[in-house]
N, CA, C and O atoms as a MOPAC input file, in Angstrom:
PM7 MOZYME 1SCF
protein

 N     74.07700 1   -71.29100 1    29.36500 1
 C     73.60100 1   -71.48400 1    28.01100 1
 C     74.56900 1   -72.41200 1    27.28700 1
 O     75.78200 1   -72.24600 1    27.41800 1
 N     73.93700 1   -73.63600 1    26.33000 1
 C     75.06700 1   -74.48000 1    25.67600 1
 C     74.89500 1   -73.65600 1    24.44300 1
 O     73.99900 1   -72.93300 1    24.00900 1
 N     76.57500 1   -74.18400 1    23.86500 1
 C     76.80900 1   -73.79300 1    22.58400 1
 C     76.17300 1   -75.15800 1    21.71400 1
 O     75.68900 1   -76.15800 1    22.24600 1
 N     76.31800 1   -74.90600 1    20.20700 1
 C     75.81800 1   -76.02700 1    19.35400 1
 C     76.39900 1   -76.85200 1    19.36300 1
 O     75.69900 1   -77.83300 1    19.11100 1
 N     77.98700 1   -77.25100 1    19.61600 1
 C     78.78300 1   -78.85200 1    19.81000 1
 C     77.79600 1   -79.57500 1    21.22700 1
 O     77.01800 1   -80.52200 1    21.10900 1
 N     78.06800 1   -78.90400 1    22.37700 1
 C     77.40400 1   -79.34300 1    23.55700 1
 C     75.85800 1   -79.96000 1    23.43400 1
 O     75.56200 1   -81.12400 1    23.70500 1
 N     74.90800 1   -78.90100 1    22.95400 1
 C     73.90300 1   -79.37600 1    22.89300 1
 C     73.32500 1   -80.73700 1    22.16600 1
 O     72.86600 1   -81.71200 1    22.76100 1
 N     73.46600 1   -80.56100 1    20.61100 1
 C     73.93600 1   -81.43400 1    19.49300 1
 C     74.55200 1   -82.45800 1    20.30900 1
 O     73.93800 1   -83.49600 1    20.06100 1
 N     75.44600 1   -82.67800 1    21.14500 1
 C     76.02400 1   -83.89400 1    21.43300 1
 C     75.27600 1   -84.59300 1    22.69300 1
 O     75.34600 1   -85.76000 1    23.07700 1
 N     74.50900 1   -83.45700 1    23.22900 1
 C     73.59200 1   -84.33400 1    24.47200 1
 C     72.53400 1   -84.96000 1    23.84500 1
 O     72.00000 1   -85.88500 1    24.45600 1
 N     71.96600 1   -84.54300 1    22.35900 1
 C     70.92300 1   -85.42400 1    21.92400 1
 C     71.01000 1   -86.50400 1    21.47500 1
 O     70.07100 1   -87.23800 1    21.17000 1
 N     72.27600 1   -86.74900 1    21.37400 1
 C     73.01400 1   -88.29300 1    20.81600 1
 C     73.43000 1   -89.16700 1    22.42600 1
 O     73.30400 1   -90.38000 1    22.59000 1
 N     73.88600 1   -88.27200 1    23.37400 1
 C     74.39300 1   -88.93800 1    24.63600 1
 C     72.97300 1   -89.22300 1    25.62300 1
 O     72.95300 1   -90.12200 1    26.46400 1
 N     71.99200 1   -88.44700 1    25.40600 1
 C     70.71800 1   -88.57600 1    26.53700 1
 C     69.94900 1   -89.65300 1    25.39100 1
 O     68.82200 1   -89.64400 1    25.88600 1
 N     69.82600 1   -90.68200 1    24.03300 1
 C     69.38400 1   -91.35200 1    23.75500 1
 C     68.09400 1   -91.84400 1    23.72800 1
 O     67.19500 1   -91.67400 1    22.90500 1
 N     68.15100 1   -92.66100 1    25.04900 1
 C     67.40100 1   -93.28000 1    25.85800 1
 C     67.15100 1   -92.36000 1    27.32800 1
 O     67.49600 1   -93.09700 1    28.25100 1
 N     66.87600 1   -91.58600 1    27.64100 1
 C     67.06000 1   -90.96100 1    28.80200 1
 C     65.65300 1   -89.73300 1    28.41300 1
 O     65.64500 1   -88.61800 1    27.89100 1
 N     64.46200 1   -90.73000 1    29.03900 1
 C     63.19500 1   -90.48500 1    29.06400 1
 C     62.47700 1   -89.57500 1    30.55500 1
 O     61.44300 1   -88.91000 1    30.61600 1
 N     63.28400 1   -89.81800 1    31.40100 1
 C     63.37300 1   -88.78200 1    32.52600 1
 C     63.47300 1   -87.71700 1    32.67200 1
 O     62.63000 1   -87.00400 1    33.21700 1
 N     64.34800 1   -87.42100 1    32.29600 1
 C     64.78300 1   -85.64100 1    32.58600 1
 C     64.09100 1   -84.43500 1    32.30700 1
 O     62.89500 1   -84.14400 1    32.30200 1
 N     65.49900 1   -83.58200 1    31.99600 1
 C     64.69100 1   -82.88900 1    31.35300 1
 C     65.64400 1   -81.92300 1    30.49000 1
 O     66.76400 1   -81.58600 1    30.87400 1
 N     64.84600 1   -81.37300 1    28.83400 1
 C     65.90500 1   -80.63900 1    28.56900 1
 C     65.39400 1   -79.01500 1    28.54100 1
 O     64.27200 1   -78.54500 1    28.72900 1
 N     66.57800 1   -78.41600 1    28.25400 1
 C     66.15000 1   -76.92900 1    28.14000 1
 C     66.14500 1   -76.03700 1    26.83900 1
 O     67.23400 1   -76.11400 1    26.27100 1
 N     65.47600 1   -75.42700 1    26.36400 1
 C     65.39400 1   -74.51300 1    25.07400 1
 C     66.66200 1   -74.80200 1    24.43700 1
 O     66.65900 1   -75.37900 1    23.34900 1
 N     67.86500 1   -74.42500 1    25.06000 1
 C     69.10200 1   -74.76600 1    24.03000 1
 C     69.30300 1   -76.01900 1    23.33500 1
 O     69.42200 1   -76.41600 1    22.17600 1
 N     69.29000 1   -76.61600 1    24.85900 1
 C     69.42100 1   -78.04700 1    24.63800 1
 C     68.28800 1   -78.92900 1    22.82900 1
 O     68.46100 1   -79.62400 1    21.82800 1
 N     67.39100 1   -78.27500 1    23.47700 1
 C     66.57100 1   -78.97100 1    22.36500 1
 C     66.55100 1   -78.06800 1    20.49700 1
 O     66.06400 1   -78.51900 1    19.46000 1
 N     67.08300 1   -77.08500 1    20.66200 1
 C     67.14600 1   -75.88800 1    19.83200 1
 C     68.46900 1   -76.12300 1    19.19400 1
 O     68.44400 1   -75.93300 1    17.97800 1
 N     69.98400 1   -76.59800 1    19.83900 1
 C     70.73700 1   -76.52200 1    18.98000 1
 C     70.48400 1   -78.53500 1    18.23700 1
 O     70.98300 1   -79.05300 1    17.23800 1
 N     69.94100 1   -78.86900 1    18.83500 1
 C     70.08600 1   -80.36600 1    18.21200 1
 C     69.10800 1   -80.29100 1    17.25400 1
 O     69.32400 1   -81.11000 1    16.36100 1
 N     68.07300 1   -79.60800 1    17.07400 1
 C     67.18700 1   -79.26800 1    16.38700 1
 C     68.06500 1   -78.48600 1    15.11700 1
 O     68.44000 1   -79.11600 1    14.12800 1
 N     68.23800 1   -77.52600 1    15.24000 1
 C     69.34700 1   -77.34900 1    14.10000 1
 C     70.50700 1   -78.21100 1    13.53500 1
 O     70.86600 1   -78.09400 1    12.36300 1
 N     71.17000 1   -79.21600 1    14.53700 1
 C     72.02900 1   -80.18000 1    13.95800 1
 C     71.32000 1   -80.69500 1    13.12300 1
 O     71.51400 1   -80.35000 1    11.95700 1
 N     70.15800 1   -81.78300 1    13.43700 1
 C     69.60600 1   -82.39100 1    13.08800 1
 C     69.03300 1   -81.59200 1    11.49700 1
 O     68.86800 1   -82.40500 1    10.58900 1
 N     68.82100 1   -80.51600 1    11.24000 1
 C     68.06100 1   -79.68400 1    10.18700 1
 C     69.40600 1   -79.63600 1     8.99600 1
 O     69.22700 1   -79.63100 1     7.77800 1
 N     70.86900 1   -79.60000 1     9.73900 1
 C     71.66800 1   -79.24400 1     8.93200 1
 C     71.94500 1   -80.74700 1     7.96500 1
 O     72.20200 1   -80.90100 1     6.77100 1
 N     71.74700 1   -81.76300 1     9.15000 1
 C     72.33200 1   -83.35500 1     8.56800 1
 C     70.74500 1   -83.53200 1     7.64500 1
 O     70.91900 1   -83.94700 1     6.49900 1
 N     69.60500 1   -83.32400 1     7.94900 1
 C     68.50700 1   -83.40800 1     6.78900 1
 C     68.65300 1   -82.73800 1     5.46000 1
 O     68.33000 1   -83.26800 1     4.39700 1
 N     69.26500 1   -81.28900 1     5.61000 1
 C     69.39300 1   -81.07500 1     4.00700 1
 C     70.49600 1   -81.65200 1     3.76700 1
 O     70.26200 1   -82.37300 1     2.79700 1
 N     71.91700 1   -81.81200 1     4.16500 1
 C     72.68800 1   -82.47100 1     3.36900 1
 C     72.40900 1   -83.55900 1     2.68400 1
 O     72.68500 1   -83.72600 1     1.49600 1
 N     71.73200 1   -84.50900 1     3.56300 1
 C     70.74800 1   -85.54400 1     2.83000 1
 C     69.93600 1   -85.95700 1     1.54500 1
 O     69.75800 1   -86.92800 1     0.80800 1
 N     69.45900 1   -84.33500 1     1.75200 1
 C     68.60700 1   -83.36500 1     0.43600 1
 C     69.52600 1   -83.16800 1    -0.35600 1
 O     69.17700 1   -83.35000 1    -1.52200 1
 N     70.93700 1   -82.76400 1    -0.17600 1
 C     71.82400 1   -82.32800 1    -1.52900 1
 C     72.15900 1   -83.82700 1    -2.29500 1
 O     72.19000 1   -83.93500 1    -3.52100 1
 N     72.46700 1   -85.25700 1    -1.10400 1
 C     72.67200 1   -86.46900 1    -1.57800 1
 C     71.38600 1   -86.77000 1    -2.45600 1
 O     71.55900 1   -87.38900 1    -3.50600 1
 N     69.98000 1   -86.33400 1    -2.05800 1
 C     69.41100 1   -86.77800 1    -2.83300 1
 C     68.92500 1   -86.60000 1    -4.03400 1
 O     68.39600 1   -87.37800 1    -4.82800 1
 N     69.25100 1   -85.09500 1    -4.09000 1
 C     69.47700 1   -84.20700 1    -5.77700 1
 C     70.34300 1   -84.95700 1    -6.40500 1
 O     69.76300 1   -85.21800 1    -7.45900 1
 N     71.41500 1   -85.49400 1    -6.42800 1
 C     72.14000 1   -85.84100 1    -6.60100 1
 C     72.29700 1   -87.11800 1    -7.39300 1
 O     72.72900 1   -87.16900 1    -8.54400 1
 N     71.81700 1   -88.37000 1    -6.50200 1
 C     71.04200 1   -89.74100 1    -6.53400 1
 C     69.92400 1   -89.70200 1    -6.12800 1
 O     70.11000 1   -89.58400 1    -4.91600 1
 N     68.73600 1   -89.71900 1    -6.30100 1
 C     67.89100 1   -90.30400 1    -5.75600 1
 C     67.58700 1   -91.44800 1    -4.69500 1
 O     67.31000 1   -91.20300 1    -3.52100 1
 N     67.66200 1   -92.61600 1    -5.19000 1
 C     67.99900 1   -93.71800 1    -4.33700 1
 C     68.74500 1   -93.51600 1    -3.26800 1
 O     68.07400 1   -93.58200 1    -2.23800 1
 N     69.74000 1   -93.32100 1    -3.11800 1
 C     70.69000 1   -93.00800 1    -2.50500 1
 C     70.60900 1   -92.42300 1    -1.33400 1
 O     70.87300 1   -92.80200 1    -0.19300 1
 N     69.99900 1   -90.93700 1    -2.00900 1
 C     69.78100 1   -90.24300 1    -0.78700 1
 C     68.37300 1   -90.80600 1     0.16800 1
 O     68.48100 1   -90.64500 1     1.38400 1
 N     67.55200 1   -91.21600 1    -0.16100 1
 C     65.77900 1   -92.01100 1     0.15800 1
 C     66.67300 1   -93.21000 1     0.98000 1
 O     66.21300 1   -93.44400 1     2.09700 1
 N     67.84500 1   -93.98700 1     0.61600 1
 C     68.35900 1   -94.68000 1     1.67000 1
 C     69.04700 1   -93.91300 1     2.74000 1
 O     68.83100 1   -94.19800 1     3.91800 1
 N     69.66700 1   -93.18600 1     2.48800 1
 C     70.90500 1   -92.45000 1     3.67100 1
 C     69.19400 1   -91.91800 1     4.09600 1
 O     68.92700 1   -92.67000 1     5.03300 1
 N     68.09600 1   -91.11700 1     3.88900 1
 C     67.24300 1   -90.76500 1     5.30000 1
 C     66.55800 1   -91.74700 1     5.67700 1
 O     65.84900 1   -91.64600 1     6.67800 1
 N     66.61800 1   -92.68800 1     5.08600 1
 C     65.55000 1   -93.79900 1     5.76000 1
 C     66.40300 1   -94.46600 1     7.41600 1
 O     65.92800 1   -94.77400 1     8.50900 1
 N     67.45900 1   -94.46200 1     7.00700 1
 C     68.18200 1   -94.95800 1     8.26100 1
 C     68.76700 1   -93.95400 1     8.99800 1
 O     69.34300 1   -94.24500 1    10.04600 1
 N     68.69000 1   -92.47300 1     8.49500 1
 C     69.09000 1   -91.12300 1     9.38300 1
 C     67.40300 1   -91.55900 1    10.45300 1
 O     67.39000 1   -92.16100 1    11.52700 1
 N     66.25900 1   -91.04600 1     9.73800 1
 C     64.77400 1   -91.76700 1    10.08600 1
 C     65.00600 1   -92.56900 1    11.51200 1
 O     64.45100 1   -92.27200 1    12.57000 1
 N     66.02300 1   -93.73800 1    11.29900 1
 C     65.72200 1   -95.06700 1    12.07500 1
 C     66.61600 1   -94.61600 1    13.25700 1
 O     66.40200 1   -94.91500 1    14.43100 1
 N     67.62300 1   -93.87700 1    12.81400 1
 C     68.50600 1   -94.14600 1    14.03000 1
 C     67.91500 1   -92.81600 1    14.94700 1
 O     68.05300 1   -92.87500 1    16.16900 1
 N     67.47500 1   -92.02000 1    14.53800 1
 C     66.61800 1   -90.87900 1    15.34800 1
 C     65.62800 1   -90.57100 1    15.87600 1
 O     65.53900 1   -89.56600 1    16.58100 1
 N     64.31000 1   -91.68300 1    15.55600 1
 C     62.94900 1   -91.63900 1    15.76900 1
 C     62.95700 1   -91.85500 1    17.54200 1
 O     61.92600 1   -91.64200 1    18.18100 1
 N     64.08500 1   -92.24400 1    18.13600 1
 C     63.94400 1   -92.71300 1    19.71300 1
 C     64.86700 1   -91.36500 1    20.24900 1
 O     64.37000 1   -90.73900 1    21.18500 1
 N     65.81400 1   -91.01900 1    19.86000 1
 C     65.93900 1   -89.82400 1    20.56600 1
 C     65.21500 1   -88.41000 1    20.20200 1
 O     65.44100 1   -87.62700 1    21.12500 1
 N     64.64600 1   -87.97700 1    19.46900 1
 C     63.63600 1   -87.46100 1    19.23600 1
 C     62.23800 1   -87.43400 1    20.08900 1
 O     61.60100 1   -86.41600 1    20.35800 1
 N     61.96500 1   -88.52000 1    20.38500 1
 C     60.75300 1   -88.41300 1    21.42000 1
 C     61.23800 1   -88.66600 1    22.42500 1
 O     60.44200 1   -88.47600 1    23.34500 1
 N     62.80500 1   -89.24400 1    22.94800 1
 C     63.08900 1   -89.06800 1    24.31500 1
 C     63.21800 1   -87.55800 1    24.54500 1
 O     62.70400 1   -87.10000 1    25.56600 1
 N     63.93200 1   -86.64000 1    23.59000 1
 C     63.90400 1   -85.03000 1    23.46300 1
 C     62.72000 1   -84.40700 1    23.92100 1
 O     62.66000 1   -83.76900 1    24.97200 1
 N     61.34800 1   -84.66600 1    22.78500 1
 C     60.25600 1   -84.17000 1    23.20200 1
 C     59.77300 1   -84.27400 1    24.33000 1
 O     59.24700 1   -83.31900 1    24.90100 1
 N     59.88000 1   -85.56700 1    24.88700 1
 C     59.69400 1   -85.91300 1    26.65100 1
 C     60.16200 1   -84.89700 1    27.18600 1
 O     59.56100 1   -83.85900 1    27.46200 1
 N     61.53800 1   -85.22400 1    27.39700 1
 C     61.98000 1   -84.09200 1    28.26200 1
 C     61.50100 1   -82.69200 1    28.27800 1
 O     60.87700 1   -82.05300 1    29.12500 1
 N     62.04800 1   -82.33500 1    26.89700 1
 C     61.98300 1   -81.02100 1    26.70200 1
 C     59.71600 1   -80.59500 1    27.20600 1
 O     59.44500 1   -79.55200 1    27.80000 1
 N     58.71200 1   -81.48200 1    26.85000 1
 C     57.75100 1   -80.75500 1    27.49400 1
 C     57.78700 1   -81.16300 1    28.79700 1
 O     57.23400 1   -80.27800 1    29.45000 1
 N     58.20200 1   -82.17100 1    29.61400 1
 C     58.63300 1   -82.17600 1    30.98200 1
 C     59.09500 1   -81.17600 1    31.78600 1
 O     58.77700 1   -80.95100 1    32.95400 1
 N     60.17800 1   -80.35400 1    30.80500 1
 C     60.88900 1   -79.15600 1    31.08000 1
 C     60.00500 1   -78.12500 1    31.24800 1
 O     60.20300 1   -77.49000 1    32.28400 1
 N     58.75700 1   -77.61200 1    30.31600 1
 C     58.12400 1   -76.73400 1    30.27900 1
 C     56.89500 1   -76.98700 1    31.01200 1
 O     55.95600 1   -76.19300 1    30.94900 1
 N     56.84500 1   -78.22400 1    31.81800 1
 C     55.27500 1   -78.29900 1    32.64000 1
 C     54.21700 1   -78.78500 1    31.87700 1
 O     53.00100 1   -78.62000 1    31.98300 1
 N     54.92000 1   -79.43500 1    31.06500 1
 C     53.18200 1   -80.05000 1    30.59100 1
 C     53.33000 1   -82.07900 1    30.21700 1
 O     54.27400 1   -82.51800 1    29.56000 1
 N     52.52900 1   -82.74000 1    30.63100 1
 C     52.39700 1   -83.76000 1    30.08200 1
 C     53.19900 1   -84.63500 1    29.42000 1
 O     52.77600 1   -84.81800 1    28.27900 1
 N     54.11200 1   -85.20600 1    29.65200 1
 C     55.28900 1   -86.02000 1    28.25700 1
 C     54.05600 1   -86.38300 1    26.96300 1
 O     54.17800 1   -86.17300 1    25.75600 1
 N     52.85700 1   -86.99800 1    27.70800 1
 C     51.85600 1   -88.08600 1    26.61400 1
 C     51.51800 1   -87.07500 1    25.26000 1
 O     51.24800 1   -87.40900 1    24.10700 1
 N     51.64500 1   -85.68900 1    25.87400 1
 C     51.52800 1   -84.98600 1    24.56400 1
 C     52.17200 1   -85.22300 1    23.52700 1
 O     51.90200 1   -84.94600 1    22.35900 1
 N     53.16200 1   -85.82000 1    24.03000 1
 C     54.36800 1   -85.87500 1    22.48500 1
 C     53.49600 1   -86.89000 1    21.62700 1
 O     54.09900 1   -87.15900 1    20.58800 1
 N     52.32400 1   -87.51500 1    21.71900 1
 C     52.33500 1   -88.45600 1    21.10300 1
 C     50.65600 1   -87.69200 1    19.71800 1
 O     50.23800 1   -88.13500 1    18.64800 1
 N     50.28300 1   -86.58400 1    20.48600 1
 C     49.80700 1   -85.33600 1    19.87000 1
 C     50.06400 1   -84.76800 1    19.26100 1
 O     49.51400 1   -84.74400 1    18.16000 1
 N     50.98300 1   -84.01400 1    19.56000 1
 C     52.30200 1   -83.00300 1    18.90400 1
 C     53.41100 1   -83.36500 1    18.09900 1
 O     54.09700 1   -82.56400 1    17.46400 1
 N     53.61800 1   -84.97900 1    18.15500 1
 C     54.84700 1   -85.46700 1    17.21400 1
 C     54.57200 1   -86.29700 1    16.66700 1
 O     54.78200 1   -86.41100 1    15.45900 1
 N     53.95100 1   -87.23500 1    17.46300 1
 C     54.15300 1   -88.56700 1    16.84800 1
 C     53.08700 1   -88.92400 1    15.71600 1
 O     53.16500 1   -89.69400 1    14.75900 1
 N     52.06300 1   -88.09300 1    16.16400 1
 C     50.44700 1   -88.45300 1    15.17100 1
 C     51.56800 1   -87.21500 1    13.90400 1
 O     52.41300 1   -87.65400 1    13.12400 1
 N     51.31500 1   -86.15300 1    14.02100 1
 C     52.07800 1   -85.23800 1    12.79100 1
 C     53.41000 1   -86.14200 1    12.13300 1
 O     53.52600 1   -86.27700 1    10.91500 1
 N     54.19100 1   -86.61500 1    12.91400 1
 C     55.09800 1   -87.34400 1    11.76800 1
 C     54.66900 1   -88.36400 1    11.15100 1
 O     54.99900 1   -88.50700 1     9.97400 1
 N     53.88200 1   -89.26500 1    11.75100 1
 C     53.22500 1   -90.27500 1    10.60700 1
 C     52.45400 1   -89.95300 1     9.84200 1
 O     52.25400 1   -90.75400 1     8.92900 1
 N     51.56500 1   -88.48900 1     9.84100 1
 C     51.07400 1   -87.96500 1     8.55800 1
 C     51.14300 1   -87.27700 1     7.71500 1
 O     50.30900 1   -86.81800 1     6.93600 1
 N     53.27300 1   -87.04900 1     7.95700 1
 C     53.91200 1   -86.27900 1     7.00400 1
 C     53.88200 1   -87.01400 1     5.72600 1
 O     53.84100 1   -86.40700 1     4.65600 1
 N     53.90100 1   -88.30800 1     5.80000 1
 C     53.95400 1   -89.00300 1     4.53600 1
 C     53.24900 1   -89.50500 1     3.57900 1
 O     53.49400 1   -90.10800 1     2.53400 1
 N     52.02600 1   -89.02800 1     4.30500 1
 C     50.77300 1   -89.12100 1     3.65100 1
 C     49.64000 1   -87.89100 1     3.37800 1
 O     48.51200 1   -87.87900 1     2.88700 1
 N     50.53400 1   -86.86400 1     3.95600 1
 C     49.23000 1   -85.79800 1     4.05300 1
 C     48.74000 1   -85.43700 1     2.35900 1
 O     47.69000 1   -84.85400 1     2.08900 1
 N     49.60200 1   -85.85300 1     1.47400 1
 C     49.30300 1   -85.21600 1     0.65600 1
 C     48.23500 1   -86.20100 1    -0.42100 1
 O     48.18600 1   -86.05800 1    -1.64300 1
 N     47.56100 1   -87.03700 1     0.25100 1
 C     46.61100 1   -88.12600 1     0.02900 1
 C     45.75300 1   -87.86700 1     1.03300 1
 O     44.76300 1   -88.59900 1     1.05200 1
 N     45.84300 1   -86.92900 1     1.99300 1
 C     44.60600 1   -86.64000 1     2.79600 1
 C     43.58600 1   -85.55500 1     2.69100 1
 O     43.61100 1   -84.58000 1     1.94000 1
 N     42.60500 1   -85.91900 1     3.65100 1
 C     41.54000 1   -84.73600 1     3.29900 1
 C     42.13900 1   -83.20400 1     3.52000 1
 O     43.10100 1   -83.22200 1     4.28700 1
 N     41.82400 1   -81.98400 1     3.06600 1
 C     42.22600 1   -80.61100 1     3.10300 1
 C     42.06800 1   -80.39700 1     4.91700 1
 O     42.96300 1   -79.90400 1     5.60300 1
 N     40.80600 1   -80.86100 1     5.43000 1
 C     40.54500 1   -80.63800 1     6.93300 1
 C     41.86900 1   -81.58900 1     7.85800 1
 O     42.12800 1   -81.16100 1     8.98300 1
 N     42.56800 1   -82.70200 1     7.40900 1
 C     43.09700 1   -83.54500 1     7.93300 1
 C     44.90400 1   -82.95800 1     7.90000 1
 O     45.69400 1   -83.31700 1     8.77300 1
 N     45.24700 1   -82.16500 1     6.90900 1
 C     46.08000 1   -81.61200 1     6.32600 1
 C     46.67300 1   -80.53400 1     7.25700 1
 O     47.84400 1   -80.51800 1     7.63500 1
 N     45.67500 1   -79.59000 1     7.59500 1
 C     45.26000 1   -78.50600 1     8.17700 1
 C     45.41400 1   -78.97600 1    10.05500 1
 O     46.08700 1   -78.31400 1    10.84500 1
 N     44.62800 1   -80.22100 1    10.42700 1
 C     45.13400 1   -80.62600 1    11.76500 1
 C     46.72800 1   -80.79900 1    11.75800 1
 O     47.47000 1   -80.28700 1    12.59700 1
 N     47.04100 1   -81.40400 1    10.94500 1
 C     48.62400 1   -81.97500 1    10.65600 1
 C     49.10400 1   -80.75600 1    10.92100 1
 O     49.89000 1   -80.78700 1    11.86700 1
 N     48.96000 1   -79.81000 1    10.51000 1
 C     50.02400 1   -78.29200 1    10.34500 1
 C     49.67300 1   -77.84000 1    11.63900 1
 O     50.64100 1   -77.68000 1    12.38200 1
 N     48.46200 1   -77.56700 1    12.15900 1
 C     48.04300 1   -77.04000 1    13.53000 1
 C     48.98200 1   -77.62600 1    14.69300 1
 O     49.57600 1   -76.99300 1    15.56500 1
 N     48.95200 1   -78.93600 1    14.47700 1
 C     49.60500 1   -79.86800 1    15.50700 1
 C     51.23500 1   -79.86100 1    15.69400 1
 O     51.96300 1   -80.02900 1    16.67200 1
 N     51.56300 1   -79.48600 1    13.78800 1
 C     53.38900 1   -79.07500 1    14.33800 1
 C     53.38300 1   -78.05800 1    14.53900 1
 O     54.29000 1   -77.97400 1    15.36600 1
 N     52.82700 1   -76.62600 1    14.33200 1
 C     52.98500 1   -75.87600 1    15.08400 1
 C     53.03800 1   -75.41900 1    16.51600 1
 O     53.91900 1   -74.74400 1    17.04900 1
 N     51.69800 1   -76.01300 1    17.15600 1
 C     51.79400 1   -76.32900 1    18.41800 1
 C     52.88800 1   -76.49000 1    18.66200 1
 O     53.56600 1   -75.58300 1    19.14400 1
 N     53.46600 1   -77.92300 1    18.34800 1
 C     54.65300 1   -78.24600 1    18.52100 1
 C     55.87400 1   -77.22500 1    18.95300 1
 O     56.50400 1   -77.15000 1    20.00700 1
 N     55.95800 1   -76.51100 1    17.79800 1
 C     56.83700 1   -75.74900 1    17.78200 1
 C     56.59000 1   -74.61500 1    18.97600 1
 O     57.65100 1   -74.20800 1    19.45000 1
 N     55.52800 1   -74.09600 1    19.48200 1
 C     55.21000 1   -73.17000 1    20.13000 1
 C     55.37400 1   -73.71600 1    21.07000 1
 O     55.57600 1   -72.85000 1    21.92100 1
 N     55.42400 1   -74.70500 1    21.52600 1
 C     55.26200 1   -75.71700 1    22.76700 1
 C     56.79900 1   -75.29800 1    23.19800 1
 O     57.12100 1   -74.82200 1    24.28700 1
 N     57.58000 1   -75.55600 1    22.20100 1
 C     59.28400 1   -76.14900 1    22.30200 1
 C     59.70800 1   -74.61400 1    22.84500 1
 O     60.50100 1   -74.58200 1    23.78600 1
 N     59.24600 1   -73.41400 1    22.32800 1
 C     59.54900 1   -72.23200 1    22.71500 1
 C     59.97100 1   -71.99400 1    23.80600 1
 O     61.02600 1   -71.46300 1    24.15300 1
 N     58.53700 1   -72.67800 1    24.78700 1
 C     58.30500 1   -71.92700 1    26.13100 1
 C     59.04000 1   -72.27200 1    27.17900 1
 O     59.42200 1   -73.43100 1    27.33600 1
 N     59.45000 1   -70.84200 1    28.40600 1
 C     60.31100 1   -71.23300 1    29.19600 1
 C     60.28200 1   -72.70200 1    30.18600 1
 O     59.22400 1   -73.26800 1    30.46000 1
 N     61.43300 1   -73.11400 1    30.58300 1
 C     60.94300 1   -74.24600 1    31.90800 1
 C     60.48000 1   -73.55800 1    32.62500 1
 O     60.77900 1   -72.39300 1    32.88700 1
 N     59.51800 1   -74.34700 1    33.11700 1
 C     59.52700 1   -73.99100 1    34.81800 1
 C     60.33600 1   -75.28200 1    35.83800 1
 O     60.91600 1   -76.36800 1    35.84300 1
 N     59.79400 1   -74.07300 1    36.68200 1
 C     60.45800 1   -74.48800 1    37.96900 1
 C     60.00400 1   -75.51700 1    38.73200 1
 O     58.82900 1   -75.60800 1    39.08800 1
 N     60.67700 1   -76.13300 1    38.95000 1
 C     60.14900 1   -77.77700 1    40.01300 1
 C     59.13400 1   -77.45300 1    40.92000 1
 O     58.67100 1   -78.31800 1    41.66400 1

């Protein structure tokens, strides 16, 4: 089992590393790194506005590729499909920024789909 330095630091070191595969920790403590560096973000942006809308726009940029190299893996890990990520993440994050200009039915897929997500990320690996 990794601790949170280890894990957290393989999601910055596996980058680009669309192969593999990761495991519940693995994707669970970077998932929390990642949650802790978003609200601080949130306190910069109470703070300043501007400011903070810049510091996530480029938190945003520098993460959008290890993030779906993560999701790869990590549903690789659990036996299902990588192409899902593009189901489960990629359609839901581009309509985080708009859902609230979308239809109530369209809103409702959006939430279905990160949950999935999330239920997805749960489940054990299997075995080769």
């Amino acid at each position: 089992m990794l601790n949170f330095l280890k894990g957290f630091s393989m999601y910055w070191t596996r980058y680009f590393d669309f192969k593999g595969r990761s495991t519940r920790s693995e994707f669970w403590w970077s998932f929390l790194g990642l949650t802790i560096i978003t609200g601080i973000i949130a306190g910069i942006e109470q703070v300043d506005i501007k400011l903070g809308l810049f510091i996530y726009l480029i938190f945003s940029i520098f993460t959008i590729i290890p993030n779906i190299s993560q999701y790869v893996r990590r549903f690789r890990d659990i036996g299902i499909s990588p192409y899902w990520v593009i189901i489960t993440f990629i359609i839901p994050s581009l309509l985080v920024y708009t859902i609230k200009h979308l239809p109530w039915y369209l809103q409702v897929i959006d939430i279905v789909l990160i949950l999935s997500d999330i239920v997805l990320s749960i489940l054990p690996s299997k075995e080769e």
